[in-house]
N, CA, C and O atoms as a CHARMM CRD file, in Angstrom:
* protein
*
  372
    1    1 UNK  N    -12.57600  12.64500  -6.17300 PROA 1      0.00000
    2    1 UNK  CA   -11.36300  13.20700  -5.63000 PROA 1      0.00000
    3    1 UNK  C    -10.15800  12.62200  -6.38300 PROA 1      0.00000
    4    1 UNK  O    -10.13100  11.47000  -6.81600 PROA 1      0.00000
    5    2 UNK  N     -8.98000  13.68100  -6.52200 PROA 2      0.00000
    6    2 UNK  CA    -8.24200  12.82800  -7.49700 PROA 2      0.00000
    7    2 UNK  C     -7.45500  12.28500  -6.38200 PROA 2      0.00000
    8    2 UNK  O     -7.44600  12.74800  -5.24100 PROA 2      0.00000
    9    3 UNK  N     -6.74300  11.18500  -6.83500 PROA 3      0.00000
   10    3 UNK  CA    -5.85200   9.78800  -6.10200 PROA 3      0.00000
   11    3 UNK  C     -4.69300  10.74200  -5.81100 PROA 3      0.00000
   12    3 UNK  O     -4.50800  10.82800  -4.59700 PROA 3      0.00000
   13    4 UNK  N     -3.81200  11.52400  -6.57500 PROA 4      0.00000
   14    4 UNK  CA    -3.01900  12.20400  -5.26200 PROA 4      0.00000
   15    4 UNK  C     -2.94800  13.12800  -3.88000 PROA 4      0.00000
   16    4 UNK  O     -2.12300  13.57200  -3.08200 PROA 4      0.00000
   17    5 UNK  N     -4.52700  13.11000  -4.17200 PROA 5      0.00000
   18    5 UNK  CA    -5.21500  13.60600  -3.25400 PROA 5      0.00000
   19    5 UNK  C     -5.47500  13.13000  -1.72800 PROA 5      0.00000
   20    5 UNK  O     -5.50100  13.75600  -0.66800 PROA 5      0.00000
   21    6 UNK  N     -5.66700  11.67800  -2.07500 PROA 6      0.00000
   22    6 UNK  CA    -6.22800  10.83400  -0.72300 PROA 6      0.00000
   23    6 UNK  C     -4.64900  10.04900  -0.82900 PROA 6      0.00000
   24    6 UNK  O     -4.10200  10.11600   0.27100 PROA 6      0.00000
   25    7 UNK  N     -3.76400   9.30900  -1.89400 PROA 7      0.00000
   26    7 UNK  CA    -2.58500   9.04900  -1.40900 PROA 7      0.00000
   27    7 UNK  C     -1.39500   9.80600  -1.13700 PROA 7      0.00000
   28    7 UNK  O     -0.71700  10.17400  -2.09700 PROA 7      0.00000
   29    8 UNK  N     -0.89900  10.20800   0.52200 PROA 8      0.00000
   30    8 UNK  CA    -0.01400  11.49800  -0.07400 PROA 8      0.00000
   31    8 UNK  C      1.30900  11.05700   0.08500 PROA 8      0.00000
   32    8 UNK  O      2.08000  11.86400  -0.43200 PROA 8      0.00000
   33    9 UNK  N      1.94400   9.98700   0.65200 PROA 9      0.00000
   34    9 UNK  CA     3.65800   9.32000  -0.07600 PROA 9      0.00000
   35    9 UNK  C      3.26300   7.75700   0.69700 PROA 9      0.00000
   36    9 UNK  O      2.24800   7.35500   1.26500 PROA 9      0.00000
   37   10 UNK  N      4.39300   7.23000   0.44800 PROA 10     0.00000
   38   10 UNK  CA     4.88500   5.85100   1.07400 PROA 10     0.00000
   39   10 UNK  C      5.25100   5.87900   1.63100 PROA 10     0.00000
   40   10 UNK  O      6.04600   6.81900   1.66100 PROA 10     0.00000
   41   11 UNK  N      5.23200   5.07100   2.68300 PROA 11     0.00000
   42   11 UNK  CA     5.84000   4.91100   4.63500 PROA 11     0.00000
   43   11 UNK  C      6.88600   3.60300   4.29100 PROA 11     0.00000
   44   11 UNK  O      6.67000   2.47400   3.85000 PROA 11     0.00000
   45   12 UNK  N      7.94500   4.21400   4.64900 PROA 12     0.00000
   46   12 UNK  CA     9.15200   3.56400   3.80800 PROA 12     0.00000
   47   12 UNK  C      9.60500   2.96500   5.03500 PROA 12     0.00000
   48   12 UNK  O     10.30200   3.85800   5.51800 PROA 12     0.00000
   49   13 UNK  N      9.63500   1.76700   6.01300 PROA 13     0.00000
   50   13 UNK  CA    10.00300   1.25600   7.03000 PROA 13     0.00000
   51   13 UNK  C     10.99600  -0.19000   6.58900 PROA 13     0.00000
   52   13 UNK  O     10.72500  -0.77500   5.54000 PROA 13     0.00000
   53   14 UNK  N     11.89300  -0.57900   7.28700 PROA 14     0.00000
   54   14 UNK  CA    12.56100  -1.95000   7.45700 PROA 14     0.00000
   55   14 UNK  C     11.05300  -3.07900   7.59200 PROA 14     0.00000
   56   14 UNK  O     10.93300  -4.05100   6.84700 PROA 14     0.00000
   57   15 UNK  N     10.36500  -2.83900   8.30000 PROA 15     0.00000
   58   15 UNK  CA     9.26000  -3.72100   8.25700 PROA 15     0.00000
   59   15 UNK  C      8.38400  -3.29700   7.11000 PROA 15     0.00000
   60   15 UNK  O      7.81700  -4.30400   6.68700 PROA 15     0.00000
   61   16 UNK  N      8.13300  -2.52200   6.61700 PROA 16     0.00000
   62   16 UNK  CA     7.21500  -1.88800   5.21400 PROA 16     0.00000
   63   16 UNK  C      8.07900  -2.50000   3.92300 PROA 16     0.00000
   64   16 UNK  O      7.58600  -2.77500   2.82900 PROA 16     0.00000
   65   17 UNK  N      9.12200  -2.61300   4.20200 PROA 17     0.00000
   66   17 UNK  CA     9.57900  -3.53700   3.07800 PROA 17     0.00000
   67   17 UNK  C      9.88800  -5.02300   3.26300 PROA 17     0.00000
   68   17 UNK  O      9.76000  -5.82500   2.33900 PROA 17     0.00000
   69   18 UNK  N     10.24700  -5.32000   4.33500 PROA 18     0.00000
   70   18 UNK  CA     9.66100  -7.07400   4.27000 PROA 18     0.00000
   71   18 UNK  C      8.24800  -7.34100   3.77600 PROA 18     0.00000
   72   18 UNK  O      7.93800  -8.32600   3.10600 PROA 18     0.00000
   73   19 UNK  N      7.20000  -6.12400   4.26800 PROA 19     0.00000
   74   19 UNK  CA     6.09300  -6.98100   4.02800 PROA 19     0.00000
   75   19 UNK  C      6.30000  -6.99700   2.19500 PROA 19     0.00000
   76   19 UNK  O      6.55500  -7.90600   1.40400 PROA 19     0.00000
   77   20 UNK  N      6.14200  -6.07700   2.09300 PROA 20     0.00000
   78   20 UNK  CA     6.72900  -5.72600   0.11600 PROA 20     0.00000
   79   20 UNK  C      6.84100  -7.23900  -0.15600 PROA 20     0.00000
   80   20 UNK  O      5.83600  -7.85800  -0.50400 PROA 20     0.00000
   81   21 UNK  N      8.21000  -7.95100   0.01300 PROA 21     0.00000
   82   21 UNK  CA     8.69100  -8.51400  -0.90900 PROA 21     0.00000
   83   21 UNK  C      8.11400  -9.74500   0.01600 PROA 21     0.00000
   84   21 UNK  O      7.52300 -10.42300  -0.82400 PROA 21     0.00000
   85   22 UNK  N      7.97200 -10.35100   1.17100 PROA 22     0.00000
   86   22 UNK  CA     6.86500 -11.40900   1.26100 PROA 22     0.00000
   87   22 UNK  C      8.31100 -12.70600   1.17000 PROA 22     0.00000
   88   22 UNK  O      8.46400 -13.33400   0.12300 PROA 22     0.00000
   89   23 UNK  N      9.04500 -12.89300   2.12100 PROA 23     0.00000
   90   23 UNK  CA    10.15800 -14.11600   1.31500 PROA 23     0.00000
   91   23 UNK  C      9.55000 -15.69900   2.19300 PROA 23     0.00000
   92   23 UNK  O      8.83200 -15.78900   3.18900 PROA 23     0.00000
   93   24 UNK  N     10.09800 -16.64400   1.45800 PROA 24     0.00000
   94   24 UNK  CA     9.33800 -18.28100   1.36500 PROA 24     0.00000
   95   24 UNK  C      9.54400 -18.32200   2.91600 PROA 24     0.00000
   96   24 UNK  O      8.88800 -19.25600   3.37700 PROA 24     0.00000
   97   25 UNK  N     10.04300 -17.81900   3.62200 PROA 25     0.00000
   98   25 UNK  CA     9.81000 -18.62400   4.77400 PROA 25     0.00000
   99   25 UNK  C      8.58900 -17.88900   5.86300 PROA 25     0.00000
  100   25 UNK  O      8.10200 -18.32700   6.90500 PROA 25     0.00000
  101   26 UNK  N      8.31900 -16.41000   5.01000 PROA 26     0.00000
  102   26 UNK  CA     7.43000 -15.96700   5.67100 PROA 26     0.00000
  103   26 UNK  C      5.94200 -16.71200   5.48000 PROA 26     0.00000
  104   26 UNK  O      6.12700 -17.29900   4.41400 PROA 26     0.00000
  105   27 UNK  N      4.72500 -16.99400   5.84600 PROA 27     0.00000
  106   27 UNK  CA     3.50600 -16.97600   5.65800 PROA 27     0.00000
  107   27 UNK  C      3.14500 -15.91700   4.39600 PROA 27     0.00000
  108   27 UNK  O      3.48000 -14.75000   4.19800 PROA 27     0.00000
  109   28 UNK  N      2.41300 -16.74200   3.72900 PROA 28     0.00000
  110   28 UNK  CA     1.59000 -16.16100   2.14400 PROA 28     0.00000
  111   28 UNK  C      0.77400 -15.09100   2.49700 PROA 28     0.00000
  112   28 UNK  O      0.60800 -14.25100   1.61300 PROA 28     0.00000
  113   29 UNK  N      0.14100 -14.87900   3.72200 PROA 29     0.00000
  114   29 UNK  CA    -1.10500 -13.87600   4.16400 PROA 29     0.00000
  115   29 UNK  C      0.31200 -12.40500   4.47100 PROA 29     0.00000
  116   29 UNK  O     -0.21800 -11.30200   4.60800 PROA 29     0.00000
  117   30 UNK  N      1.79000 -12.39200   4.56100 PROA 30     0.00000
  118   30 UNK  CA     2.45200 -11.89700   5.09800 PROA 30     0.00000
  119   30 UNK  C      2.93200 -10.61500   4.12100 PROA 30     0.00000
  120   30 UNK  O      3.15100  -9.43800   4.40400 PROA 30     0.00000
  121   31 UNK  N      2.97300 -11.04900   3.36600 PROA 31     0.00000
  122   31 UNK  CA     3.76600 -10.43900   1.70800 PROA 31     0.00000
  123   31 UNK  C      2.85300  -9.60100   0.42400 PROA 31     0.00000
  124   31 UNK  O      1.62300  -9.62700   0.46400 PROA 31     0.00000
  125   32 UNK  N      3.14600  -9.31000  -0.02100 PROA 32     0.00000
  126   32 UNK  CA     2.69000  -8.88400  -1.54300 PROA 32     0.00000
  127   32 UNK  C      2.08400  -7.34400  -0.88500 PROA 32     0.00000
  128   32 UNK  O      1.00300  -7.06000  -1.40100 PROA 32     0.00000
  129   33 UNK  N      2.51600  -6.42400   0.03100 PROA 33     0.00000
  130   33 UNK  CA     1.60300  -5.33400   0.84700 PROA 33     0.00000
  131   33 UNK  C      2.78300  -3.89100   0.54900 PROA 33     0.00000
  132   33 UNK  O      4.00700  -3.79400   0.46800 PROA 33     0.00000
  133   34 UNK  N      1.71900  -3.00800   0.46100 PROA 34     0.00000
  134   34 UNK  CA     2.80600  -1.76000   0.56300 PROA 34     0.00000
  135   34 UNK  C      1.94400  -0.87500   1.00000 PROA 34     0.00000
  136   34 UNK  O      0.83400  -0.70400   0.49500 PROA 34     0.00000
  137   35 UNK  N      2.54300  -0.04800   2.28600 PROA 35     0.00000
  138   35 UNK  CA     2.19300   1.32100   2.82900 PROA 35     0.00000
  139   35 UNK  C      2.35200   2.51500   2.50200 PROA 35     0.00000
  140   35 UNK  O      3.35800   2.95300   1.94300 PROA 35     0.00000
  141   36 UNK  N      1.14100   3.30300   2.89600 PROA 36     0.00000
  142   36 UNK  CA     1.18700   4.42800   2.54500 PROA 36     0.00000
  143   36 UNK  C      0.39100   5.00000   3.62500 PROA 36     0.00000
  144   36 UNK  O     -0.30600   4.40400   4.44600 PROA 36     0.00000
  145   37 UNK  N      0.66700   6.62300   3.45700 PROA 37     0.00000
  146   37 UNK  CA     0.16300   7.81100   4.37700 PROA 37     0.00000
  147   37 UNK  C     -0.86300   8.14200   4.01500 PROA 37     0.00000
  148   37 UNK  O     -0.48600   8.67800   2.97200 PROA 37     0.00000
  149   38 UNK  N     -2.59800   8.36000   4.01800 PROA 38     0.00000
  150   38 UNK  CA    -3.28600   8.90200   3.40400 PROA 38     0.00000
  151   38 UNK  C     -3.85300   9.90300   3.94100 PROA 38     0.00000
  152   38 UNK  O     -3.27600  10.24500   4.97400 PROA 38     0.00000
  153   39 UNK  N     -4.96300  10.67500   3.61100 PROA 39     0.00000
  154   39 UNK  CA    -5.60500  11.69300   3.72700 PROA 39     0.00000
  155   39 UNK  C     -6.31000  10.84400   5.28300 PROA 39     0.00000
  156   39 UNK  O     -6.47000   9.62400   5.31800 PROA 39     0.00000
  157   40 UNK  N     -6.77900  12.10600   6.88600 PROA 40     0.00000
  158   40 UNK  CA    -7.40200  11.37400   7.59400 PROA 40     0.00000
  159   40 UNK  C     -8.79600  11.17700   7.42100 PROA 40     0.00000
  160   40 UNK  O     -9.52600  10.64500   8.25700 PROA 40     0.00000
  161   41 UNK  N     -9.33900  11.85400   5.72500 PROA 41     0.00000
  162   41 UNK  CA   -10.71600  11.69500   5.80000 PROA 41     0.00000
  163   41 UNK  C    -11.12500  10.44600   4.78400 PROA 41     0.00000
  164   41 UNK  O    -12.28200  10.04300   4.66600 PROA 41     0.00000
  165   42 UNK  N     -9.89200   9.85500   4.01100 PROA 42     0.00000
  166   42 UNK  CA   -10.02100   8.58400   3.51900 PROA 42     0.00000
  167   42 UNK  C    -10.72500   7.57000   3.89200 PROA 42     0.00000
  168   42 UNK  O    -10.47300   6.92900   4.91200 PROA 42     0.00000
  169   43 UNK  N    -11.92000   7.26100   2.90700 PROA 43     0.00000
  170   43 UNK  CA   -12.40700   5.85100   3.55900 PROA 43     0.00000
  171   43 UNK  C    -11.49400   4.34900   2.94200 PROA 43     0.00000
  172   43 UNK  O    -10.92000   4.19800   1.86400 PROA 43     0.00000
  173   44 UNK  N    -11.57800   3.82900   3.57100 PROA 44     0.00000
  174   44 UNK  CA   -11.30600   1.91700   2.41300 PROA 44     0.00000
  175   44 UNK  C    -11.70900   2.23500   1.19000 PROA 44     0.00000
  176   44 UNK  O    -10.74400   2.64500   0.54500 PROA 44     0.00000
  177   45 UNK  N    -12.89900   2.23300   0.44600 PROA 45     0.00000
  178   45 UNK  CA   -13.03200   2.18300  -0.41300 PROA 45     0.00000
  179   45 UNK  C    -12.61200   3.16900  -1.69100 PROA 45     0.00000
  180   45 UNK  O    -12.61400   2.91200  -2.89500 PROA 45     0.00000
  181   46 UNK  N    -12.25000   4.39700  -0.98500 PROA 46     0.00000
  182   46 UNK  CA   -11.52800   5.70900  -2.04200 PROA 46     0.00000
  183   46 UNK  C     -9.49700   5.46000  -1.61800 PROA 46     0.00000
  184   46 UNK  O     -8.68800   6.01300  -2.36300 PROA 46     0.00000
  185   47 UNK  N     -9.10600   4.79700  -0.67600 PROA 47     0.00000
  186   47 UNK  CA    -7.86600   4.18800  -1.13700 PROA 47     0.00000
  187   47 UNK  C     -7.92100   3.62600  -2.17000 PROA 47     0.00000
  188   47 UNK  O     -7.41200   4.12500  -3.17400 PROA 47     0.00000
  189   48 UNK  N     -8.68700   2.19200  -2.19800 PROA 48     0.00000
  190   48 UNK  CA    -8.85700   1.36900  -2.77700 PROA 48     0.00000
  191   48 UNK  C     -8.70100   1.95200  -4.05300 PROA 48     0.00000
  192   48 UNK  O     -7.69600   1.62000  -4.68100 PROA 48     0.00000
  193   49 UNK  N     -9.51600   2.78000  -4.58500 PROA 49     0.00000
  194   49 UNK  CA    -9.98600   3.29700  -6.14600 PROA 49     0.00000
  195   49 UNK  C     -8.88500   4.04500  -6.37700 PROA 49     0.00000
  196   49 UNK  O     -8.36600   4.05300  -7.49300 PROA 49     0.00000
  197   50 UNK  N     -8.37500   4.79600  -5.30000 PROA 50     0.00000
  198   50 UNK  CA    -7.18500   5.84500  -5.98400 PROA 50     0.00000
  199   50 UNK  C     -6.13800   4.47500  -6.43700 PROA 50     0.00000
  200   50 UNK  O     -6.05500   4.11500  -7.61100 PROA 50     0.00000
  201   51 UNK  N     -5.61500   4.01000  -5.66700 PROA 51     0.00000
  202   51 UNK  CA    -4.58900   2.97500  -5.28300 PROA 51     0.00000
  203   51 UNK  C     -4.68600   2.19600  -6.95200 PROA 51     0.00000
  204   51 UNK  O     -3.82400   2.37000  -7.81400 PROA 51     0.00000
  205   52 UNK  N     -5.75800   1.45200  -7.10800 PROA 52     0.00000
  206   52 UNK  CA    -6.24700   1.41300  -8.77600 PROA 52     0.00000
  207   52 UNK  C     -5.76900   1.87700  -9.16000 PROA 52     0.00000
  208   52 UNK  O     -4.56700   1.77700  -9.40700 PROA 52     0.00000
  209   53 UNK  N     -6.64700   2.76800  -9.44500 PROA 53     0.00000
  210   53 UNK  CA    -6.47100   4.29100 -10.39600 PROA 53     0.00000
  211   53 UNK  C     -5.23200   4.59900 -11.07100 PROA 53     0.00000
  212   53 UNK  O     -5.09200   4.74800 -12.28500 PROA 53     0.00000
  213   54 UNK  N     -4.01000   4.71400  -9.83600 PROA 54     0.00000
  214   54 UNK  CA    -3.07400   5.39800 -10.00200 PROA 54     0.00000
  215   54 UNK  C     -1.85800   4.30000 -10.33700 PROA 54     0.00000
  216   54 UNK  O     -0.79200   4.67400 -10.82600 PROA 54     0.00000
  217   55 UNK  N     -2.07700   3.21900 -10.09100 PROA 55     0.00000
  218   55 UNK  CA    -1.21800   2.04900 -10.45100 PROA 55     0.00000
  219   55 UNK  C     -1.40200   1.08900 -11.28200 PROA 55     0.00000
  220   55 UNK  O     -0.52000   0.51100 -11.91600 PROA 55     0.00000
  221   56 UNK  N     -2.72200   0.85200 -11.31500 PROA 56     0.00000
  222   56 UNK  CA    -3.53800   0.04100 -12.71000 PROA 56     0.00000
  223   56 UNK  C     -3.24500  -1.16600 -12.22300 PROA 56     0.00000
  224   56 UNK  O     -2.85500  -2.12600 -12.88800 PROA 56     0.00000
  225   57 UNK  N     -3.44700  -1.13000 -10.93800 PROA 57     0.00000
  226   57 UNK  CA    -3.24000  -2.86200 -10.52800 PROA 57     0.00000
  227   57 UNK  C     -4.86200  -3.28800  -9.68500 PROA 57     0.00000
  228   57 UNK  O     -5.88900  -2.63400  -9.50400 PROA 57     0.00000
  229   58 UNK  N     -4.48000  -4.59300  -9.34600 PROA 58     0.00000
  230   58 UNK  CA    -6.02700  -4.55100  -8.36100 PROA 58     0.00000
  231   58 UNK  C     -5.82900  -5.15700  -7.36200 PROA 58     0.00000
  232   58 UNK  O     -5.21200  -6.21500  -7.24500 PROA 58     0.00000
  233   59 UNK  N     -6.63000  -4.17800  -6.10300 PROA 59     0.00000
  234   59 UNK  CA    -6.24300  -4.48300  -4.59700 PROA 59     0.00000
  235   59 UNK  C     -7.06200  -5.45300  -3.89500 PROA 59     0.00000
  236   59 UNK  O     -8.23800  -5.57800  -4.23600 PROA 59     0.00000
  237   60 UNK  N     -6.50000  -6.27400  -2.79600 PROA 60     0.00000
  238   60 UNK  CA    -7.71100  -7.25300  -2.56600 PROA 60     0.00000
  239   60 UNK  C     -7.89700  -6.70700  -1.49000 PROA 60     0.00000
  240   60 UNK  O     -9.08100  -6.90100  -1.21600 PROA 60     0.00000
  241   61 UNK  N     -7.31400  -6.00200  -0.53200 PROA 61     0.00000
  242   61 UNK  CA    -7.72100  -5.37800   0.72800 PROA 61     0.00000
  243   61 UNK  C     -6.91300  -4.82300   1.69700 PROA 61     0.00000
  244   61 UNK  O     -5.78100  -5.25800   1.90800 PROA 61     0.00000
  245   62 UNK  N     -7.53200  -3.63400   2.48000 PROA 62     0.00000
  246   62 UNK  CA    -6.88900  -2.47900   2.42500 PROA 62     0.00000
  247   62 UNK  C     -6.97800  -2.36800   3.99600 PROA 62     0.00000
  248   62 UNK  O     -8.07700  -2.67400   4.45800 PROA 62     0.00000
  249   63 UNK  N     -6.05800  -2.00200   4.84500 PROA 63     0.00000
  250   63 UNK  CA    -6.26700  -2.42000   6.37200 PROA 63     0.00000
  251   63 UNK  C     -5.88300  -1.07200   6.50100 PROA 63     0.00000
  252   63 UNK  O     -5.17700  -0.56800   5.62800 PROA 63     0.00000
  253   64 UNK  N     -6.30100  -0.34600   7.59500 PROA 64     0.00000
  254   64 UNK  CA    -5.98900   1.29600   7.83600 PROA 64     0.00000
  255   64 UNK  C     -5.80500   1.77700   9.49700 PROA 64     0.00000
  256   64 UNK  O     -6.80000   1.67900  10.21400 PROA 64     0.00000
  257   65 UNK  N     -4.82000   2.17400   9.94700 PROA 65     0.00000
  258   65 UNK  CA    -4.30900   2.60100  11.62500 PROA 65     0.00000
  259   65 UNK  C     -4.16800   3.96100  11.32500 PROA 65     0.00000
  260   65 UNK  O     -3.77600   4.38700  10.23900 PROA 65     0.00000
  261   66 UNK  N     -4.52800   4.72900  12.41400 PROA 66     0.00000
  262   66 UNK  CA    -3.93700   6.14900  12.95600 PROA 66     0.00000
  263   66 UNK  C     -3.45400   6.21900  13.79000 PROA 66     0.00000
  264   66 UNK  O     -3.95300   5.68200  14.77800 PROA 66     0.00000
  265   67 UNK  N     -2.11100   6.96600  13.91600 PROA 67     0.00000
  266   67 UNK  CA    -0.79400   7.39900  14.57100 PROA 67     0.00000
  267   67 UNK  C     -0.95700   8.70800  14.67600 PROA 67     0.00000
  268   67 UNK  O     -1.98100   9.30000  14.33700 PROA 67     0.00000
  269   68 UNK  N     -0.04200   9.17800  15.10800 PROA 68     0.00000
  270   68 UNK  CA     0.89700  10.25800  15.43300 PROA 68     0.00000
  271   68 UNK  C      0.68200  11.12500  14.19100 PROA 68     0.00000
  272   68 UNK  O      0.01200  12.13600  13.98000 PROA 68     0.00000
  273   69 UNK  N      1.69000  10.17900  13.26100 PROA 69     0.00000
  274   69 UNK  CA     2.25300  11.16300  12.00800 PROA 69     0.00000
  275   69 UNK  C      0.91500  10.74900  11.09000 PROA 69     0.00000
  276   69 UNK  O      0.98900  10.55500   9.87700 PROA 69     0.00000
  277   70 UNK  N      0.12500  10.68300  11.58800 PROA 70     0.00000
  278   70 UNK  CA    -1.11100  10.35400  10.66200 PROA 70     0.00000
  279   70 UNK  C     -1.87000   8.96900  10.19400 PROA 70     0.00000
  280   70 UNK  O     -1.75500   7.89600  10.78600 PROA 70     0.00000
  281   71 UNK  N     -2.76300   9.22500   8.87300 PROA 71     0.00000
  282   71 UNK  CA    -3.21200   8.06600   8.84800 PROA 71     0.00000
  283   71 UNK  C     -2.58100   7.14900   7.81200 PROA 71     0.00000
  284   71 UNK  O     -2.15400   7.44200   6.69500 PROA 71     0.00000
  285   72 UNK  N     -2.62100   5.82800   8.50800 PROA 72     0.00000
  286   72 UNK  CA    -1.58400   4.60500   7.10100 PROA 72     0.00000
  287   72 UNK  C     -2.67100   3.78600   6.69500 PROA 72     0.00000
  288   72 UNK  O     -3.63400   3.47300   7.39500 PROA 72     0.00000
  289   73 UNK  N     -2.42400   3.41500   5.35400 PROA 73     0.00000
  290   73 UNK  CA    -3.02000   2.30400   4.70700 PROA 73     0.00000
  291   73 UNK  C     -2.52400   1.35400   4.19900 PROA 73     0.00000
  292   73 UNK  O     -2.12800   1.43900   3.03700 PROA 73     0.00000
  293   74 UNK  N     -2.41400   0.29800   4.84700 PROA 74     0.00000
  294   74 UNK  CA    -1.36300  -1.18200   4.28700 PROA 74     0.00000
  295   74 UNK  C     -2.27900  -1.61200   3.14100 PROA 74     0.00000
  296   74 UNK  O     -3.36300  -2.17700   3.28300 PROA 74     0.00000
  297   75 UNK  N     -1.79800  -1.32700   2.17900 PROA 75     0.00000
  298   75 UNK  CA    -2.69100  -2.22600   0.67300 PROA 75     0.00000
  299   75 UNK  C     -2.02000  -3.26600   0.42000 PROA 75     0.00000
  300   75 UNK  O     -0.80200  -3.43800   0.40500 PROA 75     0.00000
  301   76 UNK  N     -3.17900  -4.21100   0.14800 PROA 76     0.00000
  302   76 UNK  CA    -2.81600  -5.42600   0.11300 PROA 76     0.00000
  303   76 UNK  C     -3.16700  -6.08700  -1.08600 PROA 76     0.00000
  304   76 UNK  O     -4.25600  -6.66000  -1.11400 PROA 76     0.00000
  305   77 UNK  N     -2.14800  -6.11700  -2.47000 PROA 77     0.00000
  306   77 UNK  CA    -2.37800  -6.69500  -3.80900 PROA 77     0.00000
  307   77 UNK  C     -2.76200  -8.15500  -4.46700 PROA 77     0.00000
  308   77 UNK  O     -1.98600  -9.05600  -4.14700 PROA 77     0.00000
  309   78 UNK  N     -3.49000  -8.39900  -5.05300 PROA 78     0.00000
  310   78 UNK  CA    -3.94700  -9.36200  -5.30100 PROA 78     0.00000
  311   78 UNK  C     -2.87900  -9.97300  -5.71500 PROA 78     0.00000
  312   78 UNK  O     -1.90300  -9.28300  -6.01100 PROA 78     0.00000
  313   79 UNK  N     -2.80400 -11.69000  -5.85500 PROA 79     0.00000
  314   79 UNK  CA    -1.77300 -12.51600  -5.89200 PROA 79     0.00000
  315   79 UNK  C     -0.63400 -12.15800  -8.02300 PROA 79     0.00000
  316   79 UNK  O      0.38100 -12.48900  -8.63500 PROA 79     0.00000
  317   80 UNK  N     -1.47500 -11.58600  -8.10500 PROA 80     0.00000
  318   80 UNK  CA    -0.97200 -11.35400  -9.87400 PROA 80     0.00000
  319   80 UNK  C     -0.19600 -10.47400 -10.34400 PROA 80     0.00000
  320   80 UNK  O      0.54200 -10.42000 -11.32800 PROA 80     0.00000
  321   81 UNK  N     -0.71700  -9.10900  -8.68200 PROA 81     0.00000
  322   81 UNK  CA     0.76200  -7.82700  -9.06900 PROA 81     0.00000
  323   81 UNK  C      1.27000  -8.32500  -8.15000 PROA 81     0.00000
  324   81 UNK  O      0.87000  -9.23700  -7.42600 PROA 81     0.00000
  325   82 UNK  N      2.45500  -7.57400  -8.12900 PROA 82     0.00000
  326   82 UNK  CA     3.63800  -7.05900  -7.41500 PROA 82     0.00000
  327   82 UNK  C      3.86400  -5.78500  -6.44300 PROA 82     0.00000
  328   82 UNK  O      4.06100  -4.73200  -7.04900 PROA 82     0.00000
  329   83 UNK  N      3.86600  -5.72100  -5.14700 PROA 83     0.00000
  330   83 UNK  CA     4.30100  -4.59800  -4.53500 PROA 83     0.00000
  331   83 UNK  C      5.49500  -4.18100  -4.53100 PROA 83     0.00000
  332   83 UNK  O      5.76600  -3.00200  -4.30200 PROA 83     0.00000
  333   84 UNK  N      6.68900  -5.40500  -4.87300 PROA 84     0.00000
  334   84 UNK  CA     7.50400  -4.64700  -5.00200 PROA 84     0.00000
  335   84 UNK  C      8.14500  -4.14900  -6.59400 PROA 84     0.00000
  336   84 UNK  O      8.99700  -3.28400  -6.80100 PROA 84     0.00000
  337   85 UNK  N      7.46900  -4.95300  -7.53500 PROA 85     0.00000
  338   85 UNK  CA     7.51100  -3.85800  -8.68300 PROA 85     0.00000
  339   85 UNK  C      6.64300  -2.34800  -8.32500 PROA 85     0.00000
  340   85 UNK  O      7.04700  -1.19900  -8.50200 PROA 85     0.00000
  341   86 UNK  N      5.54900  -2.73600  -7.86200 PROA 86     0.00000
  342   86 UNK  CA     5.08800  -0.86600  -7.58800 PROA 86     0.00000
  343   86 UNK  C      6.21600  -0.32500  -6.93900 PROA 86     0.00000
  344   86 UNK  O      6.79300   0.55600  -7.57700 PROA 86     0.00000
  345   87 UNK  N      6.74000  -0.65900  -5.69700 PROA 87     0.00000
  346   87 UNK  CA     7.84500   0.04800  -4.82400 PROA 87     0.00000
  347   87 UNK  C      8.84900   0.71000  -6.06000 PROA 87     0.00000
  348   87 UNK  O      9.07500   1.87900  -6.37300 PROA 87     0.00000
  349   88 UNK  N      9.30800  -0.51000  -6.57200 PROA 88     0.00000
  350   88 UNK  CA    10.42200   0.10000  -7.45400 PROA 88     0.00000
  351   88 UNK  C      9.77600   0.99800  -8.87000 PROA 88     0.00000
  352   88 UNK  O     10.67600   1.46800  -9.56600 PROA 88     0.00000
  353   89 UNK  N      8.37400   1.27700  -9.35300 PROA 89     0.00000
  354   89 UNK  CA     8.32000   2.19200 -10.18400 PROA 89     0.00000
  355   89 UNK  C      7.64300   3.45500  -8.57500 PROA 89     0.00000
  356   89 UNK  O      6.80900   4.26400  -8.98100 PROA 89     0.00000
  357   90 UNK  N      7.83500   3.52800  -7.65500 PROA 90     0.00000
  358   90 UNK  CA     7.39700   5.11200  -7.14700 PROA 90     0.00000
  359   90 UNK  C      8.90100   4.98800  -6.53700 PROA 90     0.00000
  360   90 UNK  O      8.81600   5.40700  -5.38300 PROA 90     0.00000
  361   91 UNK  N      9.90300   4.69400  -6.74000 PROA 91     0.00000
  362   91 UNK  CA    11.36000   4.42500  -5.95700 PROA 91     0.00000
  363   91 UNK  C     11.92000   4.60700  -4.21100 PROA 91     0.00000
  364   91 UNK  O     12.70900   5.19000  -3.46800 PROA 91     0.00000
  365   92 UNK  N     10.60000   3.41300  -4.30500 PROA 92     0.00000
  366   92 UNK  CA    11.16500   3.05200  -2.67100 PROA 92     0.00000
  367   92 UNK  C     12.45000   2.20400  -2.50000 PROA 92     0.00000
  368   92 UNK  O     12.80600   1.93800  -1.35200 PROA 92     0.00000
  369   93 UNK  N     13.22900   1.72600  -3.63700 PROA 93     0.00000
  370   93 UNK  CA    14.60300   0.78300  -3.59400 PROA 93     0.00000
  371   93 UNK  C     15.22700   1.45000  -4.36800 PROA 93     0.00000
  372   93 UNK  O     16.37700   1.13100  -4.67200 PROA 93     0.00000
């Protein structure tokens, strides 16, 4: 399946961007994360690969809730990228 397929935008919240940028007084488990809306037939592991795929970064783990407005996936980047360089190349700032 292609990755714009199962990712379909970013859930752009006041709290969706603290977690982003992660600052020193927060907890380390708190930061480096960015949300998104996905498909509701998405598993973990085809976020995961699109999320790859489509950013060329690598994810360490991928936590997933359903709402209302659908389903979210908080990805959670390994300590080496950046979520909020991703934010700022899909222009969430």
């Amino acid at each position: 399946m292609d990755p714009h397929e199962i990712l379909l935008h970013p859930y752009v919240t006041e709290k969706s961007l603290n977690l982003m940028g992660g600052t020193p007084a927060q907890d380390s488990k708190d930061g480096n994360r960015i949300e998104f809306i996905v498909r509701r037939d998405a598993t973990k592991p085809q976020i995961k690969e699109a999320f790859e795929k489509l950013f060329e970064v690598k994810v360490e783990k991928v936590y997933t809730y359903i709402r209302r407005d659908g389903k979210h996936a908080l990805i959670k980047l390994r300590p080496e990228y950046s979520a909020e360089e991703i934010g700022m190349r899909i222009g969430v700032f």
